[in-house]
C-alpha positions in Angstrom: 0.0 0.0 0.0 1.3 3.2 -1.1 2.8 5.5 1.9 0.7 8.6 0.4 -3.2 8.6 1.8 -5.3 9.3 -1.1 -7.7 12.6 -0.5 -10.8 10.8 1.4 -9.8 7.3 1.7 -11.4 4.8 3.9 -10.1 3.3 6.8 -12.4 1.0 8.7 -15.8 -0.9 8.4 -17.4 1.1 11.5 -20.2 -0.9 11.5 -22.2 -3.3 9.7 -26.0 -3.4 9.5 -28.5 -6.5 8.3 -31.4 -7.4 8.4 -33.7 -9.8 10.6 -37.3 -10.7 11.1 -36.9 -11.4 15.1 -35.1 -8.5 16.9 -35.4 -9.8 20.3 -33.7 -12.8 18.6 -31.2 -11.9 16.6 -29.7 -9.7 19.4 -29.3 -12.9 21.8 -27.6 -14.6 18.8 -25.4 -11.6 18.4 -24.4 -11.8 22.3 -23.9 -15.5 21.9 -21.6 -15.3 18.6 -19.4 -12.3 19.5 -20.1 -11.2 23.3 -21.6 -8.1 22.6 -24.1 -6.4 25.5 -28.0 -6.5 24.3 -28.9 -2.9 23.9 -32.3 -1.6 23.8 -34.2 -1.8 20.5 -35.6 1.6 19.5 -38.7 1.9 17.7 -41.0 -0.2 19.7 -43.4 2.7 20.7 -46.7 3.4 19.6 -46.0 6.8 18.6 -43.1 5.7 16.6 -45.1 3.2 14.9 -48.0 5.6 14.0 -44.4 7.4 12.3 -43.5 4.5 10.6 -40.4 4.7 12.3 -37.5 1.7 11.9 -37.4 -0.8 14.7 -33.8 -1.5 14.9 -30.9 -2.2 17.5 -27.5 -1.6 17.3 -24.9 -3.4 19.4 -21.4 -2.2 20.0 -18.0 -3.1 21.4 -17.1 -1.0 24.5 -14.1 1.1 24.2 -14.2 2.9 20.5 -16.3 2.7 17.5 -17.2 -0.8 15.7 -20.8 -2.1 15.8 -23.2 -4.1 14.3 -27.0 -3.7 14.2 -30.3 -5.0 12.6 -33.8 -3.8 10.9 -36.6 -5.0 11.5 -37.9 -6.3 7.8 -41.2 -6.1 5.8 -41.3 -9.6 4.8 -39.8 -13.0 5.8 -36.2 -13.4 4.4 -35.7 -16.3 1.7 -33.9 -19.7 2.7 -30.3 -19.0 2.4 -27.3 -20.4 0.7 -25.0 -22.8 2.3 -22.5 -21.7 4.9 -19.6 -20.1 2.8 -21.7 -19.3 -0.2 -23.9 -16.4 0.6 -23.2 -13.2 0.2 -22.6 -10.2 2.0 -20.5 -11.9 4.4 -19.5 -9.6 7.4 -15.9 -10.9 9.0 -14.3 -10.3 12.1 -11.0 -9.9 13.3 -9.9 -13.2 16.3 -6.6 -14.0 17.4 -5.3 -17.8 15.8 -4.9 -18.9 19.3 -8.5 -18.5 20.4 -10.0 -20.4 17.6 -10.6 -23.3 19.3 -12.6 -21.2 22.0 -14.3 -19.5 19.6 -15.2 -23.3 17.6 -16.6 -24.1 21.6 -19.0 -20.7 22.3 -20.5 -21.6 18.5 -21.2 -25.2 19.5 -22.2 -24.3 23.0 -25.1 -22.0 21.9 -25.6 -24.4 18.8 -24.6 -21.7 15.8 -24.0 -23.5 13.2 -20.6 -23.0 11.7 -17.8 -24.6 9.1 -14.4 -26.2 10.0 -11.3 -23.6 10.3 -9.7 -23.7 7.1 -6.5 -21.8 6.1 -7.0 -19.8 3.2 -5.2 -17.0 1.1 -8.2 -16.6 -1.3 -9.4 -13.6 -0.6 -6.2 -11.5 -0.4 -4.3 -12.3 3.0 -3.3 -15.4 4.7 -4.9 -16.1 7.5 -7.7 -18.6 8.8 -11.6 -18.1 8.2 -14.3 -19.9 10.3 -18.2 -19.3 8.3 -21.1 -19.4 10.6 -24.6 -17.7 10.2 -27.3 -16.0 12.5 -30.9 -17.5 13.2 -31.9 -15.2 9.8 -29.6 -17.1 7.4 -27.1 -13.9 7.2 -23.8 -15.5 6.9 -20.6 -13.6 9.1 -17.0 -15.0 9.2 -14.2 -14.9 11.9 -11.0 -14.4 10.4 -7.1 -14.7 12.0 -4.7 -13.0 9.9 -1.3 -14.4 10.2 -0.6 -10.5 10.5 -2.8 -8.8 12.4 -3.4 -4.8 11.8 -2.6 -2.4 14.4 -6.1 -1.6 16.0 -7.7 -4.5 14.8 -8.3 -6.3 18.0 -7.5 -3.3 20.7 -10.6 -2.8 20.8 -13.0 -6.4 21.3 -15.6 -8.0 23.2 -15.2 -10.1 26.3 -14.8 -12.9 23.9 -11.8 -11.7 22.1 -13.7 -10.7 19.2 -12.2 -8.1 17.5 -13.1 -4.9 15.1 -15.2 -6.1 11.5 -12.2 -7.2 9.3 -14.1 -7.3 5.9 -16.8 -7.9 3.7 -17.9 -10.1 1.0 -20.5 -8.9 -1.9 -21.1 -10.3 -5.1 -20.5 -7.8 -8.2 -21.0 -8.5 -12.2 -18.2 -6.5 -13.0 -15.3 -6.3 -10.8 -13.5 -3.3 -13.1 -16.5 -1.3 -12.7 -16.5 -2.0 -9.2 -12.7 -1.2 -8.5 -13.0 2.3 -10.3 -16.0 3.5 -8.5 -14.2 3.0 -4.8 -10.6 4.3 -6.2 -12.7 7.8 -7.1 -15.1 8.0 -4.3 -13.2 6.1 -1.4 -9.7 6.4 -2.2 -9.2 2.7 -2.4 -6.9 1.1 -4.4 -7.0 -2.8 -5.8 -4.5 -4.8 -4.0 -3.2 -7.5 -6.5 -1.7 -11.0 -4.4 -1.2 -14.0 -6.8 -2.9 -15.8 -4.2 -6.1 -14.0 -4.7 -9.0 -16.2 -5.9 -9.9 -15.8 -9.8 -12.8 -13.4 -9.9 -12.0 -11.6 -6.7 -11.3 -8.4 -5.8 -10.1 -7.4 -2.9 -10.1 -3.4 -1.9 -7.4 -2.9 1.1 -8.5 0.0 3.4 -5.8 2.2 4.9 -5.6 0.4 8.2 -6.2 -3.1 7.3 -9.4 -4.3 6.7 -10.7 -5.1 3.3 -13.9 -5.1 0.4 -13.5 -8.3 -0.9 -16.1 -8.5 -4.0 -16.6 -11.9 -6.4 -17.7 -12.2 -9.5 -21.3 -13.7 -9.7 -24.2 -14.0 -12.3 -27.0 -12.5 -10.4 -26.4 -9.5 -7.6 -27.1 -10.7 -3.9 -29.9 -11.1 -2.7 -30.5 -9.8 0.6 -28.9 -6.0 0.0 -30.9 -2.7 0.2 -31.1 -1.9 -3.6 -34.0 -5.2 -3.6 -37.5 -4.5 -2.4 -38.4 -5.2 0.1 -35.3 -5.0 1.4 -34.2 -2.1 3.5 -31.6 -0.3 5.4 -29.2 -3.6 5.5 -25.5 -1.4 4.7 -22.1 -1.1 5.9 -20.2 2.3 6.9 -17.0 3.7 5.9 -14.7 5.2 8.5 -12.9 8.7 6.7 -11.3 11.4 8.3 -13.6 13.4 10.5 -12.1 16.6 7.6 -13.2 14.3 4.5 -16.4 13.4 5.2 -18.6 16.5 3.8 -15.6 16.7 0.6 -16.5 12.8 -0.2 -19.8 13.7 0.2 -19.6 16.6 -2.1 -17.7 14.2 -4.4 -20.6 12.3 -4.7 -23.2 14.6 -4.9 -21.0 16.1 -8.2 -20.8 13.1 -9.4 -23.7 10.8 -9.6 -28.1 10.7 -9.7 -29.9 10.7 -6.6 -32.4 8.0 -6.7 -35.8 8.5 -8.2 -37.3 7.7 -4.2 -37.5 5.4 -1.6 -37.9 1.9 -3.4 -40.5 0.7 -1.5 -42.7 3.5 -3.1 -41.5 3.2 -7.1 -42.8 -0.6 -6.7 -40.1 -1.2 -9.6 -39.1 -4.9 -11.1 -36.1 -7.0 -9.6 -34.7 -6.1 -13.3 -35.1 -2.8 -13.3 -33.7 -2.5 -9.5 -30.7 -4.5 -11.1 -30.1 -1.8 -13.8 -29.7 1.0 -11.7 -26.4 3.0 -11.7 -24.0 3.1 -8.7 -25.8 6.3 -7.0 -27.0 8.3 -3.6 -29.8 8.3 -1.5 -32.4 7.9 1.3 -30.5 6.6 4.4 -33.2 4.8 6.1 -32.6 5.9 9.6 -34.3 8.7 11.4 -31.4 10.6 11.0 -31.6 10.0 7.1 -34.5 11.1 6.6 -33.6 14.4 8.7 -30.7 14.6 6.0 -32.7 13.9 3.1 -35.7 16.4 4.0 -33.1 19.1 4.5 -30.6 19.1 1.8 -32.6 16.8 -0.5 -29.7 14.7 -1.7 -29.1 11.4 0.4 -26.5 10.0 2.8 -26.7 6.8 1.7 -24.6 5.5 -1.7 -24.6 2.2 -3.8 -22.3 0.7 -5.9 -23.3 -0.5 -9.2 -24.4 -3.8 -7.0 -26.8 -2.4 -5.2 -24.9 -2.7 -2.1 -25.5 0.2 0.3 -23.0 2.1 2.2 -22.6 5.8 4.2 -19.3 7.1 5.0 -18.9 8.0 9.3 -16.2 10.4 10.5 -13.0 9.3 12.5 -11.0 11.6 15.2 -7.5 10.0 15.6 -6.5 9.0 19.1 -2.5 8.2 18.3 -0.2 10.8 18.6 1.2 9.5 15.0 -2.2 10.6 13.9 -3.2 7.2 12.3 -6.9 5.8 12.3 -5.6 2.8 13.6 -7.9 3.8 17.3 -10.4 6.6 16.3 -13.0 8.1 18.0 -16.1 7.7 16.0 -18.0 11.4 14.7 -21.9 10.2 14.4 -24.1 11.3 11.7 -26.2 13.1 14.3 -23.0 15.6 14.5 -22.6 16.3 10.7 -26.2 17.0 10.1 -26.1 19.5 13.1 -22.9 20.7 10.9 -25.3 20.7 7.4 -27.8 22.5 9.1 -25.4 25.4 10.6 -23.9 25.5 7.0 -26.9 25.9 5.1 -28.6 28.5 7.8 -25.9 30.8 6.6 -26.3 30.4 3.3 -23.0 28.2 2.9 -22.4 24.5 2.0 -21.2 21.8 4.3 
């Protein structure tokens, strides 16, 4: 990786959303698999319902900023693929020598799970354990044989780490790999160990996009109706955040609307561009309502993604332990901006 940080580039998968159709029961399975604390799940009042408001819950490590969460869906998820074979595929970061303790939690709280195997398929060495949640949505831990500064700093009570990666299918990989290099300052990383029809997108303090060549584009992501609000964040600078934005914003369509009201085709859906959009959070729809461009951005997949502001905590001033900036902060920030007649 190149010594130079490219203007805006990403540093960390903050956090990683999906989607469920049991709250109350994916968040036990989420304290089982990684040893994250239950938090409450917000939307459950009647008032918020009358609002359509999301029911969702987020659950985080204690000590910096990496979480995962889960939406309430519309409709029952279809039957998944086998372990290993669905995509996305969120991955965290465990130590080699704790695999076996990790194999024993998995089997104790029957999560079903693969074998360890040692791989260098999808752009580092290391070894990768598949297991899924009670929704079918597939998660991997992984143990680099060279594990990035930060990556396991901060972690649970059961030594699991920070989100190492993610795996998405993608029908064209080039495509793919010069949308991120413009908007994300990420560059391919070429290992002739690499899978065929892989690529793998190295972030600036370790972690990686992995993306595989497939036929069709996955199925459970938030470009598909029903489908919502399943994304994963990007960690830039707390300074690049509004400039990536703005990069964005020059650069590519808003959405026509909120899917679930253009009730368009699975083809259709397919066909649209990499783009912006309605982040559907409350805090989204704040930002959409006020500057009438979106948050929220997909990649020619249909994958969803927002970018989330990092404050160094290093002396070196490296990403490597951030504190997180929440959206809540920049749209405070958008709001200031536009009161005085000024962009973000």
């Amino acid at each position: 990786m190149s010594t130079v940080e490219p203007k805006g580039a990403v540093h960390w998968i903050d956090h990683y959303v999906v989607g469920t159709n049991d709250l109350p029961r994916w968040s036990y399975w989420a304290l089982h698999a990684t040893g994250l604390p239950i938090q409450p799940i917000n939307g459950l009042t009647t008032n918020m319902r009358k609002k359509n408001t999301p029911i969702f819950c987020f659950m985080w490590w204690e000590g910096g900023s990496c979480r995962i969460g889960a939406f309430l869906q519309p409709e029952n998820y279809p039957p998944a693929k086998p372990l290993g074979q669905d995509m996305p595929r969120c991955g965290f970061y465990i130590r080699s020598e704790d695999i076996d303790k990790h194999l024993r939690r998995l089997d104790q709280h029957k999560i079903s799970h693969t074998d360890p195997v040692k791989t260098a398929a999808d752009g580092e060495e290391g070894t990768v354990i598949c297991f899924a949640d009670p929704d079918g949505n597939q998660y991997e831990f992984w143990a680099p044989a060279q594990m990035p500064e930060g990556a396991m700093e901060i972690a649970t009570a059961e030594k699991v780490g920070r989100i190492s990666h993610v795996v998405f299918g993608c029908r064209d990989l080039a495509r793919t790999a010069a949308f991120f290099g413009k908007y994300c300052g990420m560059a391919v990383e070429r290992n002739a160990k690499t899978a065929e029809g892989t690529l793998v997108l190295r972030m600036r303090a370790g972690a990686r996009l992995v993306y595989k060549v497939v036929d069709q584009i996955d199925e459970r992501i938030a470009g598909h109706s029903p489908w919502w609000d399943m994304h994963t964040a990007l960690t830039v600078r707390e300074a690049e955040f509004f400039p990536n934005y703005r990069r964005m914003w020059d650069g590519l369509p808003e959405e026509a609307g909120p899917k679930e009201n253009l009730n368009d085709s699975r083809e259709k859906e397919d066909a649209f561009p990499a783009r912006t959009g309605l982040h559907r959070s409350p805090v989204g729809y704040q930002w959409k309502a006020l500057y009438h461009r979106g948050d929220e951005f997909y990649d020619w997949d249909g994958h969803a993604f927002h970018f989330f502001g990092g404050i160094p905590l290093k002396n070196d001033g490296s990403l490597a332990l951030y504190q997180g900036k929440e959206q809540e902060d920049y749209l405070r920030e958008l709001a200031e901006a536009l009161k005085k007649g000024a962009q973000p």
